[in-house]
C-alpha positions as CSV (number, residue, x, y, z in Angstrom):
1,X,-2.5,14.7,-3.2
2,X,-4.6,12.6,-0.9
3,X,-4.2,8.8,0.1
4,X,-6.4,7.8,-2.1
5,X,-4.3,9.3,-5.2
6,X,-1.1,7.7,-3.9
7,X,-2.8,4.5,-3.4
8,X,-4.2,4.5,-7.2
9,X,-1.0,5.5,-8.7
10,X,1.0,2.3,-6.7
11,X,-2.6,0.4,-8.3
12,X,-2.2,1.5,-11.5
13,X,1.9,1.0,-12.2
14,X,1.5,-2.4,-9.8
15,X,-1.1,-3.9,-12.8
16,X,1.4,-2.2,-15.8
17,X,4.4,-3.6,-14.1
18,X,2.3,-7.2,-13.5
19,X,1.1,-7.5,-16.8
20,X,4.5,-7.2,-18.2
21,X,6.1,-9.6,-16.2
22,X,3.2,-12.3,-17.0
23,X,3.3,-11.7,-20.7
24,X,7.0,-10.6,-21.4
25,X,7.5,-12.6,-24.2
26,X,4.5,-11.4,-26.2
27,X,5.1,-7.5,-25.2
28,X,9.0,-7.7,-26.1
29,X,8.2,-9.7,-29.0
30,X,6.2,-6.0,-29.9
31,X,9.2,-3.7,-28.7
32,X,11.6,-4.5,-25.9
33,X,11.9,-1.1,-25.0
34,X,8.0,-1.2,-24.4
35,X,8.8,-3.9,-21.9
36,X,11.6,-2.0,-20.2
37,X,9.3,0.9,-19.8
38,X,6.5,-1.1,-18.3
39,X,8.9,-2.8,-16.1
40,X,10.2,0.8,-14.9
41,X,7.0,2.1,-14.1
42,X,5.8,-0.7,-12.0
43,X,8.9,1.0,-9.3
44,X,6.4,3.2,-8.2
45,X,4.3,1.0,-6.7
46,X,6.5,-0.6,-3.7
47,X,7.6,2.6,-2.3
48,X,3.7,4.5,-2.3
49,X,2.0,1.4,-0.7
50,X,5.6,1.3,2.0
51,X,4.4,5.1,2.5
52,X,0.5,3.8,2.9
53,X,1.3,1.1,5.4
54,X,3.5,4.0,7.2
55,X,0.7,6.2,7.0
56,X,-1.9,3.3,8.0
57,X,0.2,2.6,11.5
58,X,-0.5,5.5,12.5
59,X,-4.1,6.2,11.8
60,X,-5.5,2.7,12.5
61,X,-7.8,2.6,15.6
62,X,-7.1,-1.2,15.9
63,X,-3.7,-2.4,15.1
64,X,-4.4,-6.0,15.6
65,X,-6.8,-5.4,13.4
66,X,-4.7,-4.0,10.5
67,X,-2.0,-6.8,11.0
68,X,-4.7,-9.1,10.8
69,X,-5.6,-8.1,7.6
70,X,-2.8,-7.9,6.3
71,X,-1.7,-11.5,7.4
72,X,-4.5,-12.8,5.7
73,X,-4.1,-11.0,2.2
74,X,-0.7,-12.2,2.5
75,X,-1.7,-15.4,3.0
76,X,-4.4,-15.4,0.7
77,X,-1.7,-13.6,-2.3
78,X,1.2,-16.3,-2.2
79,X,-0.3,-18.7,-4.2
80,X,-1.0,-16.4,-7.2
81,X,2.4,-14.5,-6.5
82,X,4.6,-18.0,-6.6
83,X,2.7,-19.1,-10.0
84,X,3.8,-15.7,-11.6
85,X,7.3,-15.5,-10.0
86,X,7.4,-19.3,-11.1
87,X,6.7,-18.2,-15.1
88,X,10.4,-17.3,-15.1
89,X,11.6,-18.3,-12.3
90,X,10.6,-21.6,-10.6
91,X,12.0,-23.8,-8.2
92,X,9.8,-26.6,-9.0
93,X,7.6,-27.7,-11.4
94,X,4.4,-29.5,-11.1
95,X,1.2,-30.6,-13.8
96,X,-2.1,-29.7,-13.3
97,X,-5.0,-30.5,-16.2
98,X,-1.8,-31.7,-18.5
99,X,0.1,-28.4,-18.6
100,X,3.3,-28.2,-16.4
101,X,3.4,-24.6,-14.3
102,X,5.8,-23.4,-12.6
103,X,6.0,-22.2,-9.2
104,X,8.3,-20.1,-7.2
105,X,9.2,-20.3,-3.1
106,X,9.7,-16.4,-2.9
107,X,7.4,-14.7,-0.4
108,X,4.9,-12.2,-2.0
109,X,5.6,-8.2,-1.0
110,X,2.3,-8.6,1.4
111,X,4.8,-10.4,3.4
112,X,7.4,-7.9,3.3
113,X,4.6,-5.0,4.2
114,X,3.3,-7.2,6.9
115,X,6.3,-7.1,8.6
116,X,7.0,-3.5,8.3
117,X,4.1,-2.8,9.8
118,X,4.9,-5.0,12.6
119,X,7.5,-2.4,13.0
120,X,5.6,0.6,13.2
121,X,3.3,-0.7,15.6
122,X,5.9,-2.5,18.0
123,X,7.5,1.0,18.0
124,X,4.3,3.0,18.3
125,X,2.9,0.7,20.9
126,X,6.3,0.6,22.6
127,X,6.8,-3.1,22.1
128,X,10.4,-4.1,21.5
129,X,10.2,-7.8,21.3
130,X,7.7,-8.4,18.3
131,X,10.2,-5.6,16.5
132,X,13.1,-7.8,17.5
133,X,10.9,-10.8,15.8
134,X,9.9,-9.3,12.7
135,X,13.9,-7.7,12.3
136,X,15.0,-11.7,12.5
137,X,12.5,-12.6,10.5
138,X,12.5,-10.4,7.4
139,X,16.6,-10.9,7.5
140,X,16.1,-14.7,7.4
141,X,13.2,-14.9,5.2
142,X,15.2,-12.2,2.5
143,X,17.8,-14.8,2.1
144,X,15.7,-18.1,2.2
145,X,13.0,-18.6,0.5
146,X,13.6,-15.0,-0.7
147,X,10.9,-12.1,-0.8
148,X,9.7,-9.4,-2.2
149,X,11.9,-6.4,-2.0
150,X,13.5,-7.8,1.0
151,X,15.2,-6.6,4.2
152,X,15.3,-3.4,2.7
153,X,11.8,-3.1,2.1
154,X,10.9,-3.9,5.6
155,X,13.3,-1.1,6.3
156,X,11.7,1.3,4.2
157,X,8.3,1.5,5.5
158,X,10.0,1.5,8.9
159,X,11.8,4.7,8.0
160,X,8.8,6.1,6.4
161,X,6.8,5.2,9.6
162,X,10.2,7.4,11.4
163,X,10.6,11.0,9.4
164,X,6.5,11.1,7.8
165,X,6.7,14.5,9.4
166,X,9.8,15.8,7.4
167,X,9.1,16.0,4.0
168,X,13.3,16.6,3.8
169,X,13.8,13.1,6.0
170,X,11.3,11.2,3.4
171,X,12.8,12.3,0.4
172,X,16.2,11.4,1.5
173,X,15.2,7.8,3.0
174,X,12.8,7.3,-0.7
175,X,16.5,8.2,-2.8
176,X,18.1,6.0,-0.5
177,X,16.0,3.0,-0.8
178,X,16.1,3.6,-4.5
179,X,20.1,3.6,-4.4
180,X,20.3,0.7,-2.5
181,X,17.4,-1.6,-4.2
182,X,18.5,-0.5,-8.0
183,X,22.5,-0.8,-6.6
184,X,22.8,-3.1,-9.6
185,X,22.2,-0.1,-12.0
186,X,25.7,1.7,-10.6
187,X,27.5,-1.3,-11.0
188,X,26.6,-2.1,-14.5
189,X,27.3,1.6,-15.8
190,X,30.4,1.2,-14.4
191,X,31.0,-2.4,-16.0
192,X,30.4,-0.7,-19.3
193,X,32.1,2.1,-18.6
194,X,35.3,0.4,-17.8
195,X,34.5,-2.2,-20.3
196,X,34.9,-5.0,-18.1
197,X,31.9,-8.4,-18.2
198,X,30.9,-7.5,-21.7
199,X,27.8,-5.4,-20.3
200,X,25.8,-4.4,-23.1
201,X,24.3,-0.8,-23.4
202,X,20.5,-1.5,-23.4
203,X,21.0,-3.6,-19.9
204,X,22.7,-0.2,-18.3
205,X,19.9,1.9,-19.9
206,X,17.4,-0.3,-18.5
207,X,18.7,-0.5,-14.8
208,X,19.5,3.2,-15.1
209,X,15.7,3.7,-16.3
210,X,14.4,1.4,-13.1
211,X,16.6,3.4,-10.5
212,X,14.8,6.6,-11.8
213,X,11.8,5.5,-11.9
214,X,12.3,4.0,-8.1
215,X,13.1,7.5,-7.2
216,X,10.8,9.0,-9.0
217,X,7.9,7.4,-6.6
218,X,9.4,10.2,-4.2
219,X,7.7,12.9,-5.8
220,X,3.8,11.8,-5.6
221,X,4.6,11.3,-1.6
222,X,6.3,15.2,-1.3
223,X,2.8,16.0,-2.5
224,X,1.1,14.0,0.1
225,X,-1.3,16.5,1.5
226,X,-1.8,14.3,4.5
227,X,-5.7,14.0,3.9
228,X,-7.5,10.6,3.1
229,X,-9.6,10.9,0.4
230,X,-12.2,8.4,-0.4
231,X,-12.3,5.4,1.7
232,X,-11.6,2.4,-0.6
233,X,-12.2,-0.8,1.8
234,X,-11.4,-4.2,1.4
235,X,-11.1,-4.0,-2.4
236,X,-7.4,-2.3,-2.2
237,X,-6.5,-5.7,-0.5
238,X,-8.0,-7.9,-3.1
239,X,-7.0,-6.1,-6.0
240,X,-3.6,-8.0,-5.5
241,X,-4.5,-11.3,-5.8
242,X,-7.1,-10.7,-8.3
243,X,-5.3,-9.0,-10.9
244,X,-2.5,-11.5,-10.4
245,X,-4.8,-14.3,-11.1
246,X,-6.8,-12.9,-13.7
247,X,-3.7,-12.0,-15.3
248,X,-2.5,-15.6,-15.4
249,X,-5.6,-17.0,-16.2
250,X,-5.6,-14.8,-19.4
251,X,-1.8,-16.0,-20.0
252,X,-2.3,-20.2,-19.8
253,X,-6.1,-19.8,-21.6
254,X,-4.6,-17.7,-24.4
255,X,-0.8,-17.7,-25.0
């Protein structure tokens, strides 16, 4: 399985997990567990494009140029991102053509893969200090204004960047991302379990389902045949923001 197979699978479950988000109401409206499903299989997408980036340190013949790039898809992603993250979760509020949108603070995943692979080249290039930088900054910026997959996120294409040669060391640091991002899954099966919170069945199916599924992203990179495959440009970056918007522009034109 080449690059460019990993890359389109992260695409593909990144626009199913999207397009649920933006339109949850009319898809679990249809069937909740429809929703839940979609939701589950956009967790393959953070930990394949973690493993690109990883992979993308190390083959890069410019790393200043990569980080640019990436700084500037980042830049260019966060207002599309904060209007989607704001559709459910907002921390303001603001009219625009006499509709009210909403628009979240949180810092897209672009951000959180930026600084990952300010990681990988700080250690590859043997420069500890913009490491030290980007450690502070993804532990700050997790907490306040919040992003994307967090601390832990950062961390994971780190470690990817680490063991890429041992298929053994990748599996074990993809199960343990996926234990520590879905944590929330073992404590609500043990909530209902132990019948304490009044946790209802169909949330611990659900978190259960999303831990799996985060695992599950494991398997495409243990079949990573370390081999490009067709080179897809700039488009991979702009498919981001695009289907974001698009996707929005859809949801306020016609629901």
């Amino acid at each position: 399985m080449s690059a460019f197979i990993l890359k389109l699978i992260a695409i593909i479950s990144m626009l199913i997990d999207h397009t649920a988000h933006i339109f949850q109401n009319e898809i679990s409206g249809v069937s909740p567990w429809l929703y839940i499903a979609m939701r589950a299989v956009g967790r393959l997408a953070f930990p394949l494009f973690a493993f690109g980036v990883a992979e993308g340190a190390i083959r890069t013949r410019s790393g200043k140029k990569y980080l640019g790039r990436m700084l500037l898809f980042a830049v260019v992603s966060q207002i599309p991102f904060s209007l989607m993250v704001g559709l459910t979760r907002p921390d303001f509020t603001f009219s625009l053509f006499g509709r009210a949108f909403g628009f979240s603070s949180k810092l897209s995943v672009m951000v959180t893969l930026f600084l990952g692979l300010v990681l990988c080249l700080s250690y590859k290039e043997k420069r500890p200090f913009p490491a030290l930088g980007a450690l502070a900054a993804s532990y700050f910026l997790a907490g306040r204004p919040g992003m994307d997959y967090g601390f832990w996120g950062v961390l994971l294409v780190f470690g990817l960047f680490i063991v890429r040669e041992k298929k053994l060391r990748l599996l074990v640091v993809l199960l343990a991302f996926a234990l520590i991002i879905q944590s929330g899954a073992a404590v609500s099966a043990a909530k209902y379990v132990l019948g304490i919170g009044g946790v209802e069945l169909r949330g611990v199916i659900r978190d259960l389902i999303c831990l799996a599924a985060t695992a599950l992203a494991a398997l495409p990179v243990m079949l990573y045949n370390g081999k490009r495959g067709p080179k897809t440009g700039i488009w991979a970056y702009l498919v981001y923001p695009a289907h974001i918007a698009a996707l929005l522009i859809v949801k306020y034109l016609f629901f």
